[in-house]
N, C-alpha and C positions, 0 to 999 in steps of 0.2 A: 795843468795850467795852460792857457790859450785854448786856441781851435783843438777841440775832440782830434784824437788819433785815428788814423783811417786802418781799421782791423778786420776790412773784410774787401774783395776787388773783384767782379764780375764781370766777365766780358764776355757780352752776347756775340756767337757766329753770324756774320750773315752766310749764309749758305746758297742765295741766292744764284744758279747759274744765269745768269744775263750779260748780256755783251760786253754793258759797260758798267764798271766798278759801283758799287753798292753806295760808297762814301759819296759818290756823283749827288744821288738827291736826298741826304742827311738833310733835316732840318738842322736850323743855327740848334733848337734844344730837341734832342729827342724822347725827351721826358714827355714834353707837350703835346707827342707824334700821335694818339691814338690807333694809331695802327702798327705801331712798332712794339716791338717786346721790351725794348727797354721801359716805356712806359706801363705797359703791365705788370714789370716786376717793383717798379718804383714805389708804390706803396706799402709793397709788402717787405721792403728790406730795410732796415732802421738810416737815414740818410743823413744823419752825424757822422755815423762811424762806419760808412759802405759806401764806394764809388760804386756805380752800372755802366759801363761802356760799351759800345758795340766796336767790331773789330772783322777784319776783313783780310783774308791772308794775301802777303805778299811775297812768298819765295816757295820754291816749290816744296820745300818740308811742310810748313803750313798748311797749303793745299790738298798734299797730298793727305795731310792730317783730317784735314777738314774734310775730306770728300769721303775719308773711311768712317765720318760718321751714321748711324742707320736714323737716328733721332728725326724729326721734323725740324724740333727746337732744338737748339744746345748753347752753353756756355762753359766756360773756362772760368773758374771759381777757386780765387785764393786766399787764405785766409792766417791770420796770426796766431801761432800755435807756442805759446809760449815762448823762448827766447828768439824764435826763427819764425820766416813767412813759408810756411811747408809749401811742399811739393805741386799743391793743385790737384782739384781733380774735374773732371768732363762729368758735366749735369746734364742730360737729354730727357726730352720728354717729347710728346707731340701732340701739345699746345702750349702757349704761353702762360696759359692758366695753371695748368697742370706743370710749369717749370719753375712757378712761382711759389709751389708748393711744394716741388720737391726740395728747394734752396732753401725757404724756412727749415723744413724739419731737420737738413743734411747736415747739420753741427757737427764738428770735429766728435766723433766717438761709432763703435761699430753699430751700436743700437739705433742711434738715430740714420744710418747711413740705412740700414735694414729698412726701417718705418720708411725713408724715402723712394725706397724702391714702389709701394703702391703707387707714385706718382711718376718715378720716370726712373732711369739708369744713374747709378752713380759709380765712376770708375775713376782711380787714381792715376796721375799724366803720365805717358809713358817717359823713360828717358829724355834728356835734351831740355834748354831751357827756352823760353818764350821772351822775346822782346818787341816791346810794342810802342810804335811812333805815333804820333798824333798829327794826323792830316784833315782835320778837319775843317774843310775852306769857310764853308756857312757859319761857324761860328766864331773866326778870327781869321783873314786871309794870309798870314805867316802862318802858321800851321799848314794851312793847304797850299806852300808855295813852297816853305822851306821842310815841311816836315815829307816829302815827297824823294828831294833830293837828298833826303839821309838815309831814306829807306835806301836809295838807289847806289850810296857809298856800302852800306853794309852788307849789300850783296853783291856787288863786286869782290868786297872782299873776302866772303863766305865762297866766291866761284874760286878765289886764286887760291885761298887755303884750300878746296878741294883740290886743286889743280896739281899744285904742290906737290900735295899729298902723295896722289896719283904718280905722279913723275917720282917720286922717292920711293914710291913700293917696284914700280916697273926698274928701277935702275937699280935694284936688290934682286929682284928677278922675282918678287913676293907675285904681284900683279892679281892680290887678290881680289879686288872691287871694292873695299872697304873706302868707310868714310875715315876722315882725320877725326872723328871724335863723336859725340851726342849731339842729336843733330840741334840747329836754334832753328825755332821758326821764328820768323816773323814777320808782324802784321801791322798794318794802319787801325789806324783807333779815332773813333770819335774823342768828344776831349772832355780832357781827364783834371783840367786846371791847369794855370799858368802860363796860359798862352803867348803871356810877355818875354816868357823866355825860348819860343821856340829856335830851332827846331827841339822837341821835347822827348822823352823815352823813358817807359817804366820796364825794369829786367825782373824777370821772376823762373825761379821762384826766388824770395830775398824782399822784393818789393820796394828796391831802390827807386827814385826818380833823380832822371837829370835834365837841363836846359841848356840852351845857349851850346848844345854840341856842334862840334864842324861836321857841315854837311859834304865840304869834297876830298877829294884828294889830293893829298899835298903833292903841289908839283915837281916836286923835289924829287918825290920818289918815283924812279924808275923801274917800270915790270918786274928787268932780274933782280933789284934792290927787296922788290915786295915779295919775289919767290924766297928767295933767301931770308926773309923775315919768318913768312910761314911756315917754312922749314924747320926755321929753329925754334919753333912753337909747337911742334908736332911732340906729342908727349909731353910737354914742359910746359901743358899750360897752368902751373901753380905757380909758375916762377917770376917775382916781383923783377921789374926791370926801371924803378923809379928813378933812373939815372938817367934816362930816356923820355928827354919828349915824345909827348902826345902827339901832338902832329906828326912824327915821322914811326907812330905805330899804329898796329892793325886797332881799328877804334872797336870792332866786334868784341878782338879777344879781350880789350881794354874793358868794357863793359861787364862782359861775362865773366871776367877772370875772378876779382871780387868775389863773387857770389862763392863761386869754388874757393874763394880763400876760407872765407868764413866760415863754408860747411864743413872745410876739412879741417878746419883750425878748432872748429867745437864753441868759436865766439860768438857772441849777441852778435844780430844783423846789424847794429849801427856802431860797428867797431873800426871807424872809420881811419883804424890808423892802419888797419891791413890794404888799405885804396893807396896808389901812387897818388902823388899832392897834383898832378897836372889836371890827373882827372876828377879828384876830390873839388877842384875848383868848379865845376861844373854841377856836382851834387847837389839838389837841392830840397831832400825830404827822406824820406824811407815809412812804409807803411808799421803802426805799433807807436809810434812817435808821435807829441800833440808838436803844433806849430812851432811854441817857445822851445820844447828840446831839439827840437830840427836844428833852428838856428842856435841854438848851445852847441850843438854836435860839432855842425858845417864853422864854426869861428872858431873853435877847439881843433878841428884838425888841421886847416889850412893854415895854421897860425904859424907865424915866419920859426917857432922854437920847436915845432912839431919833431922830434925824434924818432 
């Protein structure tokens, strides 16, 4: 019932090196772009039930991801695998034609993943999860205003949790180099829908969307306040803290946490009673889901009796 389920999310790299950022000259639609890859795959992916987005790294996990690919072309390709939005996997080819083809045949299963190799690479994501803002100015200027400064809150945050980290292995005397965890990249996106509620973010793998997230930091919280958050996140990121305003926590782990609730809990992606209620308020879709069960979900759990 309502709008088709969104069961499949492609998001073209730009791999572009150039000075300045790729999203700089996005048309408002890059469908329309004939020179863009999104627009070459757009006919060949069913557009009821599959987003295309382009997307553009911004932290160095990302980057560094993005620049170990050997492809011409590539995208990030996730899809609805039964109760969960699986893991993802890196589609490269070298041409857009040839990527368009490899993405048709590359259906969940080893046979078709095989058949897609005549067309290009098909690898499962490594570790870590992907979260992706939408800055896209050309097509609604709150996107390219606010969705900017959320990228810029989530990795500050992602620097202190490193930071943290680091200062807790060295004061062990560990001083291994290690990171606090799998890494998240993340990236700006052309847009994905909803620009009413920017700043906007899809987490995957899981395939949650949210809006209207806080783009600063709360100024409340002071540096040692945020070390000692991180801190106590290190290892314990499954641990629900919904006693705890949003605002005075790290909004990355907030995002991310979820996801790892779900996986480890063995629950349907839209089990939305495993999400703290601050940030459930924010929720506004999940891919698998038609429009009408979104908002059944989203007024099911935020509801003042939610236990």
């Amino acid at each position: 019932s309502g709008r088709a389920a969104i069961l499949r999310h492609v998001f073209v790299i730009e791999k572009a090196a150039a000075a300045t950022a790729a999203s700089v000259s996005w048309p408002a639609k890059l469908e329309s772009d004939p020179k863009h890859c999104v627009s070459v795959l757009r006919p060949h992916l069913d557009p009821k039930t599959t987003h295309i987005t382009a997307v553009e790294p911004a932290n160095p996990a990302a980057r560094a991801f993005s620049e170990s690919i050997t492809n011409t072309v590539a995208c990030l390709d996730f899809a609805v695998d039964g109760r969960h939005v699986g893991p993802g996997r890196l589609v490269g080819a070298e041409t857009p034609q040839k990527l368009a083809q490899a993405l048709v045949v590359a259906e969940v299963g080893v046979e078709q993943v095989k058949a897609a190799s005549e067309f290009g690479n098909v690898y499962l994501m490594p570790d870590g999860g992907d979260l992706m803002v939408c800055i896209h100015g050309a097509r609604d200027a709150r996107c390219g205003v606010l969705g900017p400064k959320l990228l810029d809150r989530l990795s500050q945050e992602q620097c202190q949790d490193e930071a943290a980290f680091a200062a807790a292995e060295s004061s062990e005397g560990r001083g291994s180099g290690k990171t606090s965890g799998a890494p998240i990249r993340l990236w700006g996106t052309s847009h994905f829908g909803g620009h009413r509620f920017a700043p906007c973010a899809i987490v995957m793998p899981g395939g949650h969307w949210y809006g209207k997230l806080p783009y600063e930091l709360p100024k409340e919280r002071t540096l040692p306040s945020l070390e000692a958050e991180s801190l106590e996140r290190v290892g314990t990121l499954h641990t629900r803290t919904s006693n705890r305003s949003l605002k005075y926590r790290n909004l990355l782990r907030a995002l991310t946490n979820f996801q790892d609730e779900c996986r480890k809990s063995g629950e349907h992606f839209c089990e939305l009673d495993l999400m703290d209620k601050e940030l459930c308020e924010h929720w506004r879709g999940c891919m698998g889901l038609t429009k009408t069960d979104q908002i059944k979900a989203s007024l099911q759990a935020c509801s003042e009796d939610r236990t």
